[in-house]
KELO-306168 format. One record per residue (C-alpha): x, y, z. Coordinates in pm, 1 decimal, m for minus. Each point is the difference from the previous one (the first is absolute). Example, Ala and Ser with C-alpha at 12.3 -4.5 7.8 and 13.67 -1.06 7.14 Angstrom:
2
1230.0, m450.0, 780.0
137.0, 344.0, m66.0
This chain:
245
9050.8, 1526.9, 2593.0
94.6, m145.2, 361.6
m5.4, m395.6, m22.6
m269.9, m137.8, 259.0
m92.9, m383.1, 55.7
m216.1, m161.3, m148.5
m343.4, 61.3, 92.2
m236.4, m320.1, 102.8
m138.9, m118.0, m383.4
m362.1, m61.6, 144.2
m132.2, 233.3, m271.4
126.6, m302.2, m266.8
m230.7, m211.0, 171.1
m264.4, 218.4, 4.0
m2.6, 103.8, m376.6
7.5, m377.9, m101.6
m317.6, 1.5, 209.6
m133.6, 247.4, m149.3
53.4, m84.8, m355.8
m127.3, m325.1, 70.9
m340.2, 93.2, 177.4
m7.9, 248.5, m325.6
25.9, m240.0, m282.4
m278.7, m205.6, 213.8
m214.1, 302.0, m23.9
74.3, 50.4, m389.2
m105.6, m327.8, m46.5
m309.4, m11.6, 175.6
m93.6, 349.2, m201.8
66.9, m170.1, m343.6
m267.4, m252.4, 115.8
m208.9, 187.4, 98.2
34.1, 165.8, m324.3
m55.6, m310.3, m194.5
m329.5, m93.4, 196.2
m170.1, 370.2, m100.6
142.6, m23.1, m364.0
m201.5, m386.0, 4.0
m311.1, 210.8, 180.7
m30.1, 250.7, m250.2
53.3, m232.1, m284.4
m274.3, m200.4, 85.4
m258.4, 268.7, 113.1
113.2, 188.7, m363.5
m87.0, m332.8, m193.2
m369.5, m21.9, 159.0
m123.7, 330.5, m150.6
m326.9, 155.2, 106.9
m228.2, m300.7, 0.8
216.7, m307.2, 84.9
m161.0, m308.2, m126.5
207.6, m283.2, 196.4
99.9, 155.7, 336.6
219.2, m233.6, 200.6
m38.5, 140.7, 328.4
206.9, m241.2, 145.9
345.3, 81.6, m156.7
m65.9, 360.2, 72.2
m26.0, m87.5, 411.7
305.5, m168.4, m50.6
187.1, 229.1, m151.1
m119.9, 328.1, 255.4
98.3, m235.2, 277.0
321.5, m36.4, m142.3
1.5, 358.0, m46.3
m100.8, 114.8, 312.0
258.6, m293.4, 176.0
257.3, 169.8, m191.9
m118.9, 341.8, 95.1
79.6, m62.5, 346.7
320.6, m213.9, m29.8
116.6, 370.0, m163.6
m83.8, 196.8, 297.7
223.9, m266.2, 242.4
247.6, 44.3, m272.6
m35.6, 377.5, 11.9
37.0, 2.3, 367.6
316.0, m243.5, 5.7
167.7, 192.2, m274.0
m79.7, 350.9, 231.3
131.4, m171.4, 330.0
288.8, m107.8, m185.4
66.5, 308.0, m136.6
m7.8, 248.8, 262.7
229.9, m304.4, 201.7
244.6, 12.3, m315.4
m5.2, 418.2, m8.2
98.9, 3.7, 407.3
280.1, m216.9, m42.5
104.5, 152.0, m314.3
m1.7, 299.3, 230.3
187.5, m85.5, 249.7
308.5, m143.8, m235.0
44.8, 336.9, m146.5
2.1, 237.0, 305.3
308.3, m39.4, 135.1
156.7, 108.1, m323.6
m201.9, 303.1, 42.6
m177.2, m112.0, m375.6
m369.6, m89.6, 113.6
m113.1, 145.0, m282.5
178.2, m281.1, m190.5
m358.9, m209.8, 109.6
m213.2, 264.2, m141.5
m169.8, m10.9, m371.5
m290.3, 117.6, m159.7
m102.9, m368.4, m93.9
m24.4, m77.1, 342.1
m271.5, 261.6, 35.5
m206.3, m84.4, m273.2
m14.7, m288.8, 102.7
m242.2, 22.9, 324.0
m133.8, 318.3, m162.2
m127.6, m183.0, m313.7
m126.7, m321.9, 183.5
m209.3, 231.4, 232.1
m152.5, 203.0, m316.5
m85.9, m321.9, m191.2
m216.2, m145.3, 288.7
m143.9, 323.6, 77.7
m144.7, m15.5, m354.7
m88.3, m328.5, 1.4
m195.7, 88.9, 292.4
m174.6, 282.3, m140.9
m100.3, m193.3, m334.0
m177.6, m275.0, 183.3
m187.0, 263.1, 224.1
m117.7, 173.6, m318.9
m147.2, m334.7, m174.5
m349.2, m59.1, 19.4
m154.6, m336.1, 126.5
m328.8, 1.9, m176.2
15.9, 30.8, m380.2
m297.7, 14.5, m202.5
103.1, m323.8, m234.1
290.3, m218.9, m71.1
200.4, 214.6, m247.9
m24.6, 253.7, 258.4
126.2, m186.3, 228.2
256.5, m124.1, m262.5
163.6, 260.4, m71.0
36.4, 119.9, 353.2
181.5, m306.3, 124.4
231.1, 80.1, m326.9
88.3, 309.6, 73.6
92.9, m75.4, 342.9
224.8, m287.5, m162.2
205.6, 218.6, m175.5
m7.8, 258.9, 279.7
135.8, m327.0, 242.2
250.1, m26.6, m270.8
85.4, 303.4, m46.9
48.9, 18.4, 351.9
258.8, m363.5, 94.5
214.4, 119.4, m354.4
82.9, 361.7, 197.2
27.7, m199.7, 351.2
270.9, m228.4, m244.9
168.2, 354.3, m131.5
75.7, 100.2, 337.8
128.5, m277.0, 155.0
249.6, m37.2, m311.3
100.0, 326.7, 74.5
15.0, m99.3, 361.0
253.2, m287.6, m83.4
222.8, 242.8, m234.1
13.8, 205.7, 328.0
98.3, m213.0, 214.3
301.6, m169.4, m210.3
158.9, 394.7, m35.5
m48.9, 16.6, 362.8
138.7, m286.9, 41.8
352.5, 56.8, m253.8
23.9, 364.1, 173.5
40.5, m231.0, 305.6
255.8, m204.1, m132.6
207.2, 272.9, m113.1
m28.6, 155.9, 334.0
88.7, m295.3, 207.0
244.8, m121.7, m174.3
334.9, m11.7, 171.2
283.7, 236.1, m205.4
245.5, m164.1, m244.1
395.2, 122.5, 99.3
192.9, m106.2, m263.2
310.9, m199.5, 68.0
345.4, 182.3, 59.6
347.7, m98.8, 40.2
251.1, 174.3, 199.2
321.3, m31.0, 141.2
199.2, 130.5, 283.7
177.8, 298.2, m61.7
352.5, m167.3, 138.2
m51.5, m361.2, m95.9
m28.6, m22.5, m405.8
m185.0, m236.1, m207.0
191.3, m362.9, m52.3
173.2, m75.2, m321.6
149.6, m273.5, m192.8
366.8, m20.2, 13.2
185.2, 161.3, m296.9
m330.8, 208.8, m133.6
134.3, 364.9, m66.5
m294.5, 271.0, 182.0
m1.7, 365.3, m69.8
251.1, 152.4, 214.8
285.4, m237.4, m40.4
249.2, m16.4, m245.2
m25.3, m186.1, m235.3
317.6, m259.5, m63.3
346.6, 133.3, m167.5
266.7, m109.6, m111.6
212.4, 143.3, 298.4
m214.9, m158.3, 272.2
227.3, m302.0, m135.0
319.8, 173.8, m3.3
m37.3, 153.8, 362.9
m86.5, m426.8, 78.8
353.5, m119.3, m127.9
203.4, 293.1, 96.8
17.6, m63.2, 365.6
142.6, m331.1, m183.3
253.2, 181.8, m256.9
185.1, 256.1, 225.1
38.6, m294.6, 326.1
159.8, m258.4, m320.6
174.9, 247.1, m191.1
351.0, 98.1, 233.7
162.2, m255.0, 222.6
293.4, 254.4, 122.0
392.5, m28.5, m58.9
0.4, m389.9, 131.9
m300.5, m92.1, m191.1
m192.2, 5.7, 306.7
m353.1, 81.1, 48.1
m11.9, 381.1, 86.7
m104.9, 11.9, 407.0
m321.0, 196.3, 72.1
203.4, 294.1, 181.7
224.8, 18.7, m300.2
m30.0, 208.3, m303.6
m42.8, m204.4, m290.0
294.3, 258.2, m187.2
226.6, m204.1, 277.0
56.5, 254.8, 251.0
């Protein structure tokens, strides 16, 4: 693959952003889970015929409901504006490797997908319940069943945006591997005419290795000069024959 530089690293940024804004929505969902598991435990415990109703815990607890009902659907929005923001950038760092499909995954379309379907049915479920019921168990057991239904509802919305999150950290390792700059490992060479240094007196492959004779060729420069001094005793002259002629 042809080394490019490194691409700008605003999609980092971006999926911190995102995961943040995410795990705010996740935690608004769980409580908003916890305030309809309190509702329908204490609309279960009055039964048909509640003796003590205490109407005024119950207005406190659907306005805590409904506050937290609407805190989720800021949170829904921020998470979707900071999604499509993360998915552009995201984008845009893996085109010009010719790998935009490195930002797709099928998490990332569940995602939006699921959302929409859950408040779509939310929708339709508190169309469909009545507003005049003949007595109070009636009424009851209406307001439970669109509990759980309100339940059922925030655990899939909290399914999703998992999923969501698992997306976007594969995304988000495909586009570290991608721009990543290349490892070359490290090489040493030499000059073809200028060989590698070496200590003095280390023996390398294509010298000899040392003889005996090196130190007779040494001294024998020595011997044959020493050994004839000539009819007078003289040293023999260079020009002259060392036989004495």
């Amino acid at each position: 693959m042809t080394y490019m530089e490194p691409q700008p690293t605003r999609w980092k940024a971006m999926t911190a952003l995102l995961i943040v804004v995410t795990a705010g929505y996740l935690g608004i969902c769980l409580l908003l889970l916890l305030a309809l598991a309190w509702q329908y435990s204490l609309m279960d415990d009055l039964g048909d015929h509640p003796a003590g109703y205490d109407r005024e815990s119950f207005e406190a607890l659907l306005s805590l409901e409904g506050t937290l009902g609407w805190v989720e659907l800021l949170a829904i929005v921020a998470t979707f504006v900071a999604y499509v923001a993360w998915w552009l950038t995201a984008w845009h760092a893996a085109r010009p490797f010719g790998r935009s499909g490195a930002a797709r995954h099928w998490t990332l379309i569940a995602w939006p997908v699921g959302i929409a379907v859950s408040w779509v049915a939310m929708i339709v479920v508190n169309v469909s319940v009545p507003t005049r019921f003949a007595d109070f168990a009636e009424l009851r057991h209406a307001a439970l069943s669109l509990v759980r239904t309100a339940a059922i509802n925030t655990g899939f919305r909290v399914a999703v945006t998992i999923l969501l999150v698992i997306g976007v950290l594969t995304v988000a390792r495909r586009l570290r591997e991608l721009t990543a700059p290349p490892e070359f490992p490290m090489q040493w060479t030499f000059p073809m005419d200028v060989p590698p240094s070496q200590p003095a007196g280390v023996d390398v492959g294509d010298q000899n290795g040392p003889r005996p004779d090196v130190v007779e060729r040494v001294h024998d420069p020595v011997h044959l000069g020493a050994e004839d001094h000539g009819l007078h005793g003289d040293p023999a002259l260079p020009v002259e024959r060392r036989d004495g002629w």
